[in-house]
LOTIVO-591473 format. One record per residue (C-alpha): x, y, z; residue in one letter. Coordinates in steps of 0.02 Angstrom, whole numbers. Last residue first. Example, Ala and Ser with C-alpha at 12.3 -4.5 7.8 and 13.67 -1.06 7.14 Angstrom:
2
X, Y, Z, r
684, -53, 357, S
615, -225, 390, A
END
This chain:
346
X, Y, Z, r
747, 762, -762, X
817, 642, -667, X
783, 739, -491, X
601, 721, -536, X
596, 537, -546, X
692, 511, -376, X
540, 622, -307, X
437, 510, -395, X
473, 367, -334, X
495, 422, -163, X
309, 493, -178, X
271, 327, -240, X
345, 224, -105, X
264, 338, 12, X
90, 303, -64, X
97, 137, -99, X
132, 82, 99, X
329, 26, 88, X
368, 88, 275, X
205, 78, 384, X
150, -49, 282, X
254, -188, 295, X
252, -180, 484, X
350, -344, 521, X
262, -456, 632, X
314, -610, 691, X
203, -751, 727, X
253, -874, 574, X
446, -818, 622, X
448, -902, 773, X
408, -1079, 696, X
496, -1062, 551, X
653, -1041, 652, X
623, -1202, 762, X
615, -1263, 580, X
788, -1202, 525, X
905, -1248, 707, X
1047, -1188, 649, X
988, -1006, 579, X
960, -936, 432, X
983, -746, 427, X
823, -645, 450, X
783, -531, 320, X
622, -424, 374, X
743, -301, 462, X
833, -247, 329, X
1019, -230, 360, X
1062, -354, 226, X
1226, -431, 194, X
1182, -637, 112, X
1306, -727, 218, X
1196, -815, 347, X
1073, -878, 195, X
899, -810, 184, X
741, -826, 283, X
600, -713, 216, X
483, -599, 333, X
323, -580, 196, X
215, -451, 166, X
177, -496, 6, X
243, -351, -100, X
388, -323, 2, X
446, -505, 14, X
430, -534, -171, X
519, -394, -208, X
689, -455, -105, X
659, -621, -176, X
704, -543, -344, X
863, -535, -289, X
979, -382, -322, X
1163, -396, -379, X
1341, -304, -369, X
1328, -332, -164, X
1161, -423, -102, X
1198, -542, -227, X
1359, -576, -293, X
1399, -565, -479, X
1549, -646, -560, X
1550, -591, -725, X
1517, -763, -859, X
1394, -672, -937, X
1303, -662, -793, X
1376, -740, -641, X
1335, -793, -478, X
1380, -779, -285, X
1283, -795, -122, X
1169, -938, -199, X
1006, -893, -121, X
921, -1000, -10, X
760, -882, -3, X
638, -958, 126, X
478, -853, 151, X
370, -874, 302, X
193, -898, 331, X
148, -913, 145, X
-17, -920, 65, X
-13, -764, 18, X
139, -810, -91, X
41, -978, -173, X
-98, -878, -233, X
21, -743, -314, X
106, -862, -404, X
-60, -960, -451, X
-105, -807, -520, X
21, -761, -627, X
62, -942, -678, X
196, -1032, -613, X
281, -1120, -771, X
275, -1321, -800, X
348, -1459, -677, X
284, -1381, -527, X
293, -1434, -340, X
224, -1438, -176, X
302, -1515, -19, X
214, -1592, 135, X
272, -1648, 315, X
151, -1744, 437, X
129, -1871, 312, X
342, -1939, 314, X
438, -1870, 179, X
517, -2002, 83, X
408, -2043, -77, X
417, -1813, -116, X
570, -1826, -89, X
601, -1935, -247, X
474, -1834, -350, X
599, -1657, -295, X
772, -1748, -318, X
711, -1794, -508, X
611, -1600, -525, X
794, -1538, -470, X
903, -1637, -591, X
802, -1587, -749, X
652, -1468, -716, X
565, -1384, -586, X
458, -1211, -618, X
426, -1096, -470, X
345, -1097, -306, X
435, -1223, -210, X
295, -1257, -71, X
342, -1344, 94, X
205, -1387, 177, X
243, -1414, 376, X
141, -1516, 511, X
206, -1543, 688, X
285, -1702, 734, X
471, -1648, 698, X
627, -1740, 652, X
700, -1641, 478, X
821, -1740, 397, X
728, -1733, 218, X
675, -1557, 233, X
880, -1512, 270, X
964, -1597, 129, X
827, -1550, -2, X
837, -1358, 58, X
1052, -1369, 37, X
1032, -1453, -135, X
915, -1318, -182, X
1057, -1187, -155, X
994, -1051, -282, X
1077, -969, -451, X
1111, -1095, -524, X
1050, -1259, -430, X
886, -1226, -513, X
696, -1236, -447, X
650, -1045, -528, X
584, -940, -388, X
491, -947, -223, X
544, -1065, -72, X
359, -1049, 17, X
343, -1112, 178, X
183, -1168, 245, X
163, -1204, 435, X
-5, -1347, 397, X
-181, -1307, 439, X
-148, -1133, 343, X
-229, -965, 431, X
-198, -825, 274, X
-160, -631, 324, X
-282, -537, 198, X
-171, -445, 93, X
-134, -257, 83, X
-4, -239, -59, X
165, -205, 6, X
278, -82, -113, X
415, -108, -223, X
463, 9, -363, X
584, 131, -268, X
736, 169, -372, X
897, 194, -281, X
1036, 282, -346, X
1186, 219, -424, X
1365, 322, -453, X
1353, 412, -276, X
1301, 211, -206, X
1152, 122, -202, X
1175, -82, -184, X
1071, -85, -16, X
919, 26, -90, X
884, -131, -209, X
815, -75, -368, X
963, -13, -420, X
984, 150, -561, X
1106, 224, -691, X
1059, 399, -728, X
1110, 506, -881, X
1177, 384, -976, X
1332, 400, -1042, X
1439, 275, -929, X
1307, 139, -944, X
1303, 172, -1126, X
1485, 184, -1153, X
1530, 11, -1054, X
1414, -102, -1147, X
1468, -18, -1324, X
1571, -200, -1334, X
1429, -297, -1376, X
1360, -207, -1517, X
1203, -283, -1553, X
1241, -364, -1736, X
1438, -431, -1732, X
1452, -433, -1533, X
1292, -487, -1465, X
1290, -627, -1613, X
1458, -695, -1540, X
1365, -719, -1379, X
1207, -797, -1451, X
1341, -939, -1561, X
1468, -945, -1396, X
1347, -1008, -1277, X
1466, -971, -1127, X
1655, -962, -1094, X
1716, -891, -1295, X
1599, -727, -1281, X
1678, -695, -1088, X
1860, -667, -1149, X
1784, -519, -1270, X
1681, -444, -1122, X
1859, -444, -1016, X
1949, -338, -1154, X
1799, -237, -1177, X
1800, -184, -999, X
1678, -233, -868, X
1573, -82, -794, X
1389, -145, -817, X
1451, -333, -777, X
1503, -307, -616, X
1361, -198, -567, X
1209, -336, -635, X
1039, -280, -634, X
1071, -92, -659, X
903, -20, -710, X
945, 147, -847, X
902, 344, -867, X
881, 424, -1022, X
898, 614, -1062, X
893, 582, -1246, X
1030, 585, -1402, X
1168, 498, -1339, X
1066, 385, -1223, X
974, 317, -1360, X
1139, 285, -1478, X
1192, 188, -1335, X
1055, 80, -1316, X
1042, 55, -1503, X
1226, -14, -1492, X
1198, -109, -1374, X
1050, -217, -1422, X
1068, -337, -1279, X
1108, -346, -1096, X
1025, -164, -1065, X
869, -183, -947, X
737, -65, -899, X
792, 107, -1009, X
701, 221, -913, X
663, 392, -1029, X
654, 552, -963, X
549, 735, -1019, X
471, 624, -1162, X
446, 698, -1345, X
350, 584, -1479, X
392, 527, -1645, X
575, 508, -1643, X
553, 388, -1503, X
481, 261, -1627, X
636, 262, -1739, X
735, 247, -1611, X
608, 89, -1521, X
623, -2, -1715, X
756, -111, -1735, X
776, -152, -1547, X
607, -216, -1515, X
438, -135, -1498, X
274, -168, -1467, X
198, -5, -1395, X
119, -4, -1231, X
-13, 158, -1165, X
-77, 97, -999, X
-263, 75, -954, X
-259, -88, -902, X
-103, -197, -927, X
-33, -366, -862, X
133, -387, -918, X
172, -579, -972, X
117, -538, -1156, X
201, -370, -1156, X
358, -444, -1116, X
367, -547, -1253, X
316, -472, -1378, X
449, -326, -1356, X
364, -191, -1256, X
366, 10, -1243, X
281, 78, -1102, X
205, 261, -1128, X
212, 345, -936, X
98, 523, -875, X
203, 585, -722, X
120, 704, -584, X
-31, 613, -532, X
45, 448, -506, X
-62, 306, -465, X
-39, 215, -641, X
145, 214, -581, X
152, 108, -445, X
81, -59, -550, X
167, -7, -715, X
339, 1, -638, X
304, -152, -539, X
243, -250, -691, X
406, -176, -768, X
515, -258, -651, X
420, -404, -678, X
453, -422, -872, X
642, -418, -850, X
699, -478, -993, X
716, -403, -1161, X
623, -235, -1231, X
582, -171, -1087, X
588, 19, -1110, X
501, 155, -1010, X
446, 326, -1073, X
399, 457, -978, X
288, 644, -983, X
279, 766, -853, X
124, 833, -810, X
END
């Protein structure tokens, strides 16, 4: 049995939720997760091996045990450990954000003075900012979660499968716009726009499933006074919980993802679909969901549907449509894929 280890010790706690949830079904590969605080407290666990971490101490902790291949899951801090670790180790990392994995030092040191220049200068005098380039260039795999953005340089790596639901009946036709409620990275203006215009006796619930604040939780109460009965929307002010995530995704008849086509991180223009992966992307595969996103985003899968002109006439046909989630991204073939791409790493 081959033996892994897989490192979160900053962001992306739902990534390695996936990893965890595919994994512990795996026969061939035996995994020890190491966590910063804060990931392992929004990771749900069961049997798993996790080690709190951080980036002072995960060296010294590899040191102690040997792995065949370790998965670095995100590298947008503690640099210079990062690329001491893939020095020394066959390590492997998660690409989040192309553009910003291959920009020079020259461009990372005109990016520290455009954003929260106190964290940013930190990154460069303690994490080693400017070994960003090396330690995507010397690891010894640099991966996408989205098969679209693979390439010779990144190859795909399969964490999303659909989890057998019970298909729910809803009074209403409920669309769920899941995610963070910010302008950022999403076009919430555009959704406020078209719910408040729409002209339509039927009954919809519109459900943004993810946290509202500032600006967006103001537009979102004042909607809420205009819409007339036969159209609903839900909201939250505080975080989504686990559960009432998952709750409100099941829920869902259709998935609308009005994604912002272009972003940045650290001030690098990013464009999803492109240099970027959405999370939305996941969501649809785990819940079995056919998700309506913007006319730009490039996709060829067939459970995107770009938004059309007439948006609830679109709802409409899509509540009835069946996409066969699990013929393609049933557990078992995604983890055979998995692990094949697993193998070939090591």
């Amino acid at each position: 049995m081959k033996k892994i280890a897989y490192i979160e010790i900053d962001t992306h706690a739902e990534i390695a939720q996936a990893f965890i949830n595919i994994m512990k079904d795996s026969s061939d590969f035996n995994v020890d997760y190491y966590f910063s605080k804060k990931i392992k407290d929004l990771v749900e666990k069961n049997d798993e091996t996790v080690f709190l971490s951080d980036g002072s101490m995960i060296l010294e902790q590899l040191k102690l045990k040997k792995y065949d291949l370790i998965i670095i899951g995100t590298v947008h801090r503690y640099f210079n450990t990062f690329h001491a670790l893939v020095q020394k180790y066959n390590a492997a990392v998660i690409v989040h954000n192309i553009n910003f994995s291959t920009a020079s030092k020259g461009a990372l040191m005109k990016s520290i003075f455009k954003g929260d220049l106190i964290y940013r200068l930190k990154l460069w005098w303690k994490e080693g900012l400017f070994y960003t380039g090396k330690t995507y260039r010397n690891a010894k795999g640099l991966l996408v979660l989205d098969e679209e953005l693979s390439s010779d340089i990144y190859e795909f790596l399969p964490v999303f499968y659909s989890e057998n639901f019970e298909r729910q009946e809803n009074e209403a036709l409920t669309v769920v716009i899941p995610g963070g409620v910010s302008q950022k990275r999403r076009d919430y203006d555009h959704v406020f726009k078209t719910i408040q215009n729409f002209k339509t006796e039927e009954k919809y619930a519109f459900v943004f499933l993810g946290k509202a604040k500032d600006d967006e939780l103001k537009k979102l109460e004042k909607l809420a006074k205009k819409l007339p009965k036969n159209i609903s929307i839900q909201y939250f002010s505080d975080r989504v919980s686990n559960h009432d995530f998952e709750e409100g995704m099941q829920k869902a008849d259709v998935l609308w993802c009005p994604i912002q086509q272009k972003t940045e991180f650290f001030s690098r223009e990013e464009i999803y679909g492109l240099t970027k992966m959405t999370g939305n992307l996941g969501d649809a595969i785990k819940y079995g969901k056919t998700a309506v996103f913007p006319k730009d985003y490039p996709s060829r899968l067939e459970f995107i549907i770009p938004e059309a002109e007439n948006i609830l006439e679109q709802f409409k046909g899509l509540k009835n449509a069946r996409f066969d989630f699990q013929k393609e991204y049933n557990k078992k073939s995604v983890l055979k894929r998995l692990e094949d791409v697993l193998l070939g790493l090591i």
